[in-house]
N, C-alpha and C positions, 0 to 999 in steps of 0.2 A: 041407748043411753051412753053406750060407750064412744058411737062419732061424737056425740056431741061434748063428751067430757075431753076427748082427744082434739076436737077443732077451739076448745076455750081454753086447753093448754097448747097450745100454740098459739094463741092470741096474747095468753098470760106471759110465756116467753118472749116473744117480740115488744109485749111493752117492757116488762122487764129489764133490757136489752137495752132497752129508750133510756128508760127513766136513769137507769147508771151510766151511760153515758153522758147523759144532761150536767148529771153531779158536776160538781167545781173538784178538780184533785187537791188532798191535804197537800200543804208542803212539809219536806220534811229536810234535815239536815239544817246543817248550819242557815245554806241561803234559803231555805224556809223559813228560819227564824227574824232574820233579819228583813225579807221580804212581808214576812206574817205581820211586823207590828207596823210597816209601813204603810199598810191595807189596812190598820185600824183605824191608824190616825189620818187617816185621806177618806175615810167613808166607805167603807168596803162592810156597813151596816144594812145599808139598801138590800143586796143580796142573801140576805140570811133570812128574809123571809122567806124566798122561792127558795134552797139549799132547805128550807126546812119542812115545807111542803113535798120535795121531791125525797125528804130523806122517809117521811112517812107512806110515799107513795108506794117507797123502794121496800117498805116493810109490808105492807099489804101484800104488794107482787108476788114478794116471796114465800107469804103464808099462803097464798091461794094458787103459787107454784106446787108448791111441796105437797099440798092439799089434794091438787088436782093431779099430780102425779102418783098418790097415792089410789085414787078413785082409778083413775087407768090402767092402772097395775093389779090391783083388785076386780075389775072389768074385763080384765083377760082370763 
């Protein structure tokens, strides 16, 4: 029980790893700001489906990180 929880956290990591990378980065500061509403008003709507899909991914990952880091450490 315990390779197997230790081979699905390291698979959990490696996606994890993926999916925040994937993300789009906030902008921030001023030319964030000024950049940010230029991407509204151009269509920078298209993308906020996938941004939204990987934001939930990223949530998942991180539950079944922590989860299965927990299960591993208790396995030892």
């Amino acid at each position: 029980m315990q390779a197997v929880a230790f081979v699905l956290l390291i698979l959990v990591s490696i996606a994890l790893i993926a999916v925040v990378l994937l993300q789009s980065g906030k902008s921030a500061g001023l030319a964030g700001s000024i950049s940010g509403g230029a991407e509204q008003l151009l269509g920078k709507q298209k993308a906020r489906g996938i941004d939204a899909v990987l934001n939930k991914a990223t949530i998942v990952l991180a539950v079944l990180f922590f989860v299965l880091t927990i299960a591993v450490a208790y396995f030892l």
